[in-house]
PANU-714772 format. One record per residue (C-alpha): residue in three letters; x, y, z. Coordinates in nm, 3 decimals. Layout:
<rs>
Ala/X/Y/Z
...
</rs>
This chain:
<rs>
Unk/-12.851/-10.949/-2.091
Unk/-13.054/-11.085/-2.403
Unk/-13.347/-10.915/-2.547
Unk/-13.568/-11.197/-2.427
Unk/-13.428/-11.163/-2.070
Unk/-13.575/-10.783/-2.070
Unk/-13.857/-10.702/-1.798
Unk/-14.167/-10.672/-2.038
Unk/-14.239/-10.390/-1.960
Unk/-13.919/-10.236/-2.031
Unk/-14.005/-10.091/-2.379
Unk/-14.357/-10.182/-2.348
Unk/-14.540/-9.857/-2.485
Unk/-14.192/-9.815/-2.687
Unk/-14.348/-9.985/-3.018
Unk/-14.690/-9.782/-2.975
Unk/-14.517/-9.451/-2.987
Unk/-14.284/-9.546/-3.277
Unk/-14.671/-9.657/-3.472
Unk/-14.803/-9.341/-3.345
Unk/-14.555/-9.128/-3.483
Unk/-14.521/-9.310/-3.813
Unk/-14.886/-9.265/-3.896
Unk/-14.952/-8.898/-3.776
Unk/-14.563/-8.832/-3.881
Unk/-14.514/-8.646/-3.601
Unk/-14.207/-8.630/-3.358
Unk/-14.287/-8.823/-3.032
Unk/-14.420/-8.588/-2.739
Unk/-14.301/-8.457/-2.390
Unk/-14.462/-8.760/-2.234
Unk/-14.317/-9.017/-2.489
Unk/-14.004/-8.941/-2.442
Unk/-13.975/-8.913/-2.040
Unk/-14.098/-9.249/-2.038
Unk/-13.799/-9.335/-2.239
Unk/-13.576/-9.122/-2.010
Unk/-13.755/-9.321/-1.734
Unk/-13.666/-9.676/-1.890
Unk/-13.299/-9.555/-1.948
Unk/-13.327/-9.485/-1.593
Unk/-13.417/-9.789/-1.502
Unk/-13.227/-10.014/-1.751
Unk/-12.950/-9.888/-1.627
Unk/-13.029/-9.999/-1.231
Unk/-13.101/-10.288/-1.348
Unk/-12.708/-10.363/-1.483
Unk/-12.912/-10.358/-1.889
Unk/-12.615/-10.306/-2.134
Unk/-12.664/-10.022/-2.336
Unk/-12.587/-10.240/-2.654
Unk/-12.893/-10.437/-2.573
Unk/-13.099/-10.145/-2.461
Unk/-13.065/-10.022/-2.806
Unk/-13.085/-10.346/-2.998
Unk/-13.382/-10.378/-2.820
Unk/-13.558/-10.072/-2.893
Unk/-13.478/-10.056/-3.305
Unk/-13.615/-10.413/-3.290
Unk/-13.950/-10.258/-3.197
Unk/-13.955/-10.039/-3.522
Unk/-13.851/-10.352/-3.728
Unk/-14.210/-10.387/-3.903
Unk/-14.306/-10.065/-3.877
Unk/-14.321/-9.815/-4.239
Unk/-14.008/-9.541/-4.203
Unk/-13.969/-9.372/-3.862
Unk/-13.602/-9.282/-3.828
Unk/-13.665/-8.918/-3.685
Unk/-13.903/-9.081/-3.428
Unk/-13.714/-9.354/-3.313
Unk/-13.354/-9.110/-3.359
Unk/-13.526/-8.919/-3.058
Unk/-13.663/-9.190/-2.881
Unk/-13.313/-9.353/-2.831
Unk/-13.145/-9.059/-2.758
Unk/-13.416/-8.994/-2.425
Unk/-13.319/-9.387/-2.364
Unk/-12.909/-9.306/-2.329
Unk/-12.995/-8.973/-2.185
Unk/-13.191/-9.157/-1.874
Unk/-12.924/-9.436/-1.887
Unk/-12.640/-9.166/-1.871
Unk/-12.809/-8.998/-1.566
Unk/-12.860/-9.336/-1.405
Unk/-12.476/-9.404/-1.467
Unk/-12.400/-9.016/-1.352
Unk/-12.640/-9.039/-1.036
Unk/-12.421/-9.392/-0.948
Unk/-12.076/-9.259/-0.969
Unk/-12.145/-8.955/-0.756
Unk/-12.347/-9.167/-0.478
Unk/-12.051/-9.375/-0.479
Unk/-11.816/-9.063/-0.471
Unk/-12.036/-8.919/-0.155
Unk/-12.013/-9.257/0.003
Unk/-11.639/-9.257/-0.043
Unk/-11.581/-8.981/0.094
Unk/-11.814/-9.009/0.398
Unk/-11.636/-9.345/0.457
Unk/-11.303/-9.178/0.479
Unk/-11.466/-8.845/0.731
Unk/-11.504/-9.097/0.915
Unk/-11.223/-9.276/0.913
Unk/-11.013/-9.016/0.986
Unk/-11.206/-8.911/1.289
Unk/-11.230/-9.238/1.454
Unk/-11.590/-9.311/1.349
Unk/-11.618/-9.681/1.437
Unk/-12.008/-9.740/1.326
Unk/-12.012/-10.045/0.968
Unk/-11.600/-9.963/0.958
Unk/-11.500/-10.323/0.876
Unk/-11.818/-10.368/0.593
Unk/-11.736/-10.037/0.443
Unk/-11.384/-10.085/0.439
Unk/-11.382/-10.369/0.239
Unk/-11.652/-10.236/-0.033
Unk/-11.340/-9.984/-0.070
Unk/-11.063/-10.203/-0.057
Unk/-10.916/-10.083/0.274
Unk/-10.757/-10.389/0.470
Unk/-10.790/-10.273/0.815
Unk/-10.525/-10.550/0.974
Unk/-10.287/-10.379/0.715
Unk/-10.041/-10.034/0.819
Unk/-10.131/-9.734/0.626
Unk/-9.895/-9.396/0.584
Unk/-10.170/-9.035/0.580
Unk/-9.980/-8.750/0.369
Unk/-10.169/-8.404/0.377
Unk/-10.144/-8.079/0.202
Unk/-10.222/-7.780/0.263
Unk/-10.277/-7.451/0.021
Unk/-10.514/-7.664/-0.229
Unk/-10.813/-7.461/-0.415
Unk/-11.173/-7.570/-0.551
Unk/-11.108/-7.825/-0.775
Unk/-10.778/-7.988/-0.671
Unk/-10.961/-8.233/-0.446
Unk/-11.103/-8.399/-0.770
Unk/-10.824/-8.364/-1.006
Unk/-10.561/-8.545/-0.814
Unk/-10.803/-8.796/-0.686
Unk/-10.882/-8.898/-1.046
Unk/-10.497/-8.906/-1.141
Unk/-10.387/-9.116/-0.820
Unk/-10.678/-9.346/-0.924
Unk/-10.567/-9.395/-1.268
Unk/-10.219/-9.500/-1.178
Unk/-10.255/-9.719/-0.811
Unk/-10.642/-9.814/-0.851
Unk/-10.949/-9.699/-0.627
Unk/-10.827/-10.000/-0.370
Unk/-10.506/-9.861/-0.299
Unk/-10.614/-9.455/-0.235
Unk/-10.820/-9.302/-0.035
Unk/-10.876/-8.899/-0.103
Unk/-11.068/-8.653/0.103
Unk/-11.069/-8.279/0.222
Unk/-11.060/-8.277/0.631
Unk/-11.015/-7.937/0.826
Unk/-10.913/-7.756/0.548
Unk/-10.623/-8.033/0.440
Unk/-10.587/-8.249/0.105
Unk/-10.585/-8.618/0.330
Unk/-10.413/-8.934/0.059
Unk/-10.477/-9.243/0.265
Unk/-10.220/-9.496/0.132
Unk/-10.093/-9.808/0.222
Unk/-9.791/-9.840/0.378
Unk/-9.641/-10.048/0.096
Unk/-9.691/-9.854/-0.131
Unk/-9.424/-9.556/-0.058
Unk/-9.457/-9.454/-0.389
Unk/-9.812/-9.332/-0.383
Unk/-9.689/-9.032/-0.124
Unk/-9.436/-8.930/-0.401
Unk/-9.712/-8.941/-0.614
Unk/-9.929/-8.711/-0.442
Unk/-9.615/-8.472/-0.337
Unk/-9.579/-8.472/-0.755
Unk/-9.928/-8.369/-0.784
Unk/-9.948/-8.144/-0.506
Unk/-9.652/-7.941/-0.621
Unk/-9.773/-7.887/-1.015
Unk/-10.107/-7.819/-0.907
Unk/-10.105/-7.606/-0.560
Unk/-10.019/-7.206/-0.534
Unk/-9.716/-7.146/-0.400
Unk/-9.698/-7.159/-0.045
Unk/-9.841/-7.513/-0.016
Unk/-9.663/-7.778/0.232
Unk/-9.701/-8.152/0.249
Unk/-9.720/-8.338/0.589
Unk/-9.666/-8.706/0.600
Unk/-9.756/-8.940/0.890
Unk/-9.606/-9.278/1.073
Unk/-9.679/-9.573/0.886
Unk/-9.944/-9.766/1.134
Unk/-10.179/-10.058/1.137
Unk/-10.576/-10.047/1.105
Unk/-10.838/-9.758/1.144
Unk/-10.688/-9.644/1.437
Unk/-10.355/-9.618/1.290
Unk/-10.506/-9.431/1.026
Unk/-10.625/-9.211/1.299
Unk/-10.284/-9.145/1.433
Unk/-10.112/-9.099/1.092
Unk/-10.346/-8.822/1.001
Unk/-10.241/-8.661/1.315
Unk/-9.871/-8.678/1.295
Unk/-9.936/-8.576/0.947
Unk/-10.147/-8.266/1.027
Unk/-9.928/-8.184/1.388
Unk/-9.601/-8.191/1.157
Unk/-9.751/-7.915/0.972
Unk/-9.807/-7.709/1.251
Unk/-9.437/-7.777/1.426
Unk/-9.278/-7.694/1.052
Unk/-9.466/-7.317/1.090
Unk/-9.387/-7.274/1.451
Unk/-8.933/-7.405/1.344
Unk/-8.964/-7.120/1.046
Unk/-8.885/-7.482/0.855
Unk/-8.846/-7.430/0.484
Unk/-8.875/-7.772/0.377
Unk/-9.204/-7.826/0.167
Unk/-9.224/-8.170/0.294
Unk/-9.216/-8.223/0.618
Unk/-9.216/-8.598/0.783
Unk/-9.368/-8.675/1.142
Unk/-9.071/-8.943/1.151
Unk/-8.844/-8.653/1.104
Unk/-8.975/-8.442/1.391
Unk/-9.020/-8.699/1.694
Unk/-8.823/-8.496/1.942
Unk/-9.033/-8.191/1.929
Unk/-9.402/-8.362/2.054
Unk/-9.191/-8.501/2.317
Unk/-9.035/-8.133/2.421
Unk/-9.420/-7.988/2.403
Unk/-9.525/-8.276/2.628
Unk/-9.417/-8.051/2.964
Unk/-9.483/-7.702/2.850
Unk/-9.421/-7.611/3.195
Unk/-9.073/-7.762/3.190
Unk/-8.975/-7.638/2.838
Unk/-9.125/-7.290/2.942
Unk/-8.869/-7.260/3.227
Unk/-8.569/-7.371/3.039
Unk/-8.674/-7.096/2.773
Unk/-8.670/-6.836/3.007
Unk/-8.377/-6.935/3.236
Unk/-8.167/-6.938/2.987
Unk/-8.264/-6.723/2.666
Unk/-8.452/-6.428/2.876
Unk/-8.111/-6.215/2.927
Unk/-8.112/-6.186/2.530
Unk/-8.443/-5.975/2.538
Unk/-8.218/-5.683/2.691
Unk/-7.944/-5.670/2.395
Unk/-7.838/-5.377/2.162
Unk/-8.024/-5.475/1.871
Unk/-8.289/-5.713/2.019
Unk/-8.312/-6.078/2.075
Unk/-8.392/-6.236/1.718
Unk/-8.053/-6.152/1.522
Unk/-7.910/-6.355/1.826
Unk/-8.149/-6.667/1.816
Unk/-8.113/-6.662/1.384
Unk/-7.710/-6.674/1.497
Unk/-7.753/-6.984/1.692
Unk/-8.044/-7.128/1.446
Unk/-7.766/-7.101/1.191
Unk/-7.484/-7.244/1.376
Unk/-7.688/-7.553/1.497
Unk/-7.766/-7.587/1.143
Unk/-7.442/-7.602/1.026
Unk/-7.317/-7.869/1.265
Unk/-7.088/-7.604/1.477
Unk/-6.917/-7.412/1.126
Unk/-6.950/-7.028/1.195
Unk/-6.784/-7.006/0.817
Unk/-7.110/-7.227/0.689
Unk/-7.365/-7.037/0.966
Unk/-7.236/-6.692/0.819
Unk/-7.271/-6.822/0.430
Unk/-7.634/-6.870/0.554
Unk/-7.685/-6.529/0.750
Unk/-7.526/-6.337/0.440
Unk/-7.264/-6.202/0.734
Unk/-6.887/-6.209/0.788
Unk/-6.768/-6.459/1.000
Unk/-6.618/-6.203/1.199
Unk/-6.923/-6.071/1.269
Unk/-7.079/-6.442/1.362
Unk/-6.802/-6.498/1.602
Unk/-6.922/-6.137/1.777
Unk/-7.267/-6.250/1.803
Unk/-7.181/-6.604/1.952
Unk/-6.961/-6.376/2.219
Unk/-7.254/-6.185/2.288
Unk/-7.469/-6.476/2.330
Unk/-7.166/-6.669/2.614
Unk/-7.177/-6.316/2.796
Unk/-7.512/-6.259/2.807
Unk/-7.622/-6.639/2.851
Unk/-7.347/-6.816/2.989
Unk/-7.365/-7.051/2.751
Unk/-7.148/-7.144/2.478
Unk/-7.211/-7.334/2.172
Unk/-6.866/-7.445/2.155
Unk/-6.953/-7.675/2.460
Unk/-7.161/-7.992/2.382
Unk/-7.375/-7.988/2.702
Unk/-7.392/-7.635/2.701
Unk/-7.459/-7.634/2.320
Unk/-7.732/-7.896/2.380
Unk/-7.948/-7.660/2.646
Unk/-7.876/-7.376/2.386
Unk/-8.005/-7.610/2.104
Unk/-8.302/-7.725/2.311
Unk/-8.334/-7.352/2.436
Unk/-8.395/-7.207/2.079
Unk/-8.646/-7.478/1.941
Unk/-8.886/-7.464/2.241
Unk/-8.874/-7.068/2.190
Unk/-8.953/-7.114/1.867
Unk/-9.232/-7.378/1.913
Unk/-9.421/-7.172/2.129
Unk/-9.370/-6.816/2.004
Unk/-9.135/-6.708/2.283
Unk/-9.172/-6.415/2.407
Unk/-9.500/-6.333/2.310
Unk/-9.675/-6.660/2.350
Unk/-9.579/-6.755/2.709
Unk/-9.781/-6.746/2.983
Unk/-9.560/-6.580/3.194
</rs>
């Protein structure tokens, strides 16, 4: 914007003050310069470069005798209003950013469409939620800012939701997840875990992603997982085992209660079999992993046929086990059932 294309009343009392001061040769006053804080302010709403803000006020001391220390303050309470102006913008926008995505993530419905599109979300698109957990004050911020620099405002969404780090990305762009992994790891205390939803399309896809995201979390605790990142893809077959707690409750018990009576207790046996499933069947590889002999493995697995009736060796029979062990697991058995 031109200096002729300036509100006239911009600057109006700006020349007075600049007069003022060169006669008296004072320095201007509280008053003088909160006015000049005030048209900063305002220069700065009204989208006034700061090149012609100042232009505009040393052209006002043009004819006037020597007033450098006057008009030295008088421009700095100009930027000062024009950098709180700027300062007050960014962190309305910030607020209304992340109010946008509270809502989003909890199904909020109300201006969606309109307020997706001032932040570049394309709700017809599919979009992937990540979250972490174990972030402190200040993380939020930091890897908002870096995620920003590299795939643009458009293409991330960031926001703290029940205690999680939520990155809202689109589903084309897998490499933004990595990204936030990367970020999460060099910046997190240890313990921290990522979770990382389905890929699915519009707001309530977003929905659902954020609670895969946050549920595979919760499954990785309950499985003693060590994995720090954890995908909902990768866990499907658990939700659908919770599903009938009743049914997965009686399985449990009919076939892993006679392990509660053995010399020794129950959970060297169940770590046996967690092994040995992990291991696809190897009792060498399953005793690498339990720091045991295999002797001894091959003892415990006996144990287990005796006590169960069930064998690992046996595909059905190694599929109940299997199934058996991870529902225990999911729902703290024996301690958490209801019965």
């Amino acid at each position: 914007m031109a200096i002729s294309e300036m509100p006239a009343d911009l600057l109006g009392g700006h020349r007075q003050v600049l007069a003022e001061c060169a006669a008296t040769g004072r320095s201007p006053d509280r008053a003088a310069l909160e006015a000049c804080r005030a048209a900063g302010t305002r220069a700065a709403e009204l989208g006034i470069s700061v090149r012609a803000l100042v232009v505009a006020a040393l052209a006002a001391a043009e004819d006037l005798p020597p007033v450098l220390p006057a008009l030295r303050r008088l421009i700095s309470a100009l930027m000062e209003g024009y950098e709180q102006a700027q300062l007050a913008a960014i962190r309305g926008e910030e607020a209304a950013r992340r109010e946008f995505v509270d809502d989003l993530l909890q199904g909020r419905a109300e201006r969606l469409a309109e307020r997706a599109e001032h932040f570049g979300l394309r709700l017809a698109e599919s979009y992937v939620v990540a979250v972490a957990r174990g972030m402190r004050d200040g993380d939020e911020e930091r890897i908002e800012r870096d995620l920003i620099a590299r795939f643009g405002s458009h293409n991330v969404l960031v926001a703290v939701r029940d205690g999680l780090l939520v990155c809202v990305t689109p589903a084309t762009l897998p490499a933004a997840v990595g990204e936030f992994t990367h970020h999460v790891r060099s910046r997190f205390p240890a313990g921290w875990r990522v979770g990382v939803g389905r890929a699915h399309r519009g707001p309530g896809g977003v929905v659902t992603s954020f609670r895969e995201a946050a549920d595979a979390l919760g499954l990785a605790d309950g499985l003693g997982l060590r994995a720090d990142v954890v995908k909902a893809a990768d866990l499907l077959v658990f939700p659908v085992l919770l599903r009938d707690r009743s049914a997965i409750e009686d399985l449990v018990t009919t076939v892993l209660s006679p392990l509660l009576g053995a010399r020794g207790g129950h959970e060297p046996l169940l770590e046996t079999l967690e092994a040995i499933f992990a291991s696809q069947g190897n009792q060498a590889a399953a005793a690498r992993r339990l720091g045991l002999s295999t002797r001894a493995v091959t003892y415990r697995l006996e144990r287990i046929r005796r006590l169960t009736g069930f064998s690992p060796d046996d595909p059905t029979q190694r599929f109940t086990l299997e199934t058996a062990v991870l529902g225990a697991r999911l729902l703290g058995w024996p301690a958490g059932f209801s019965h």
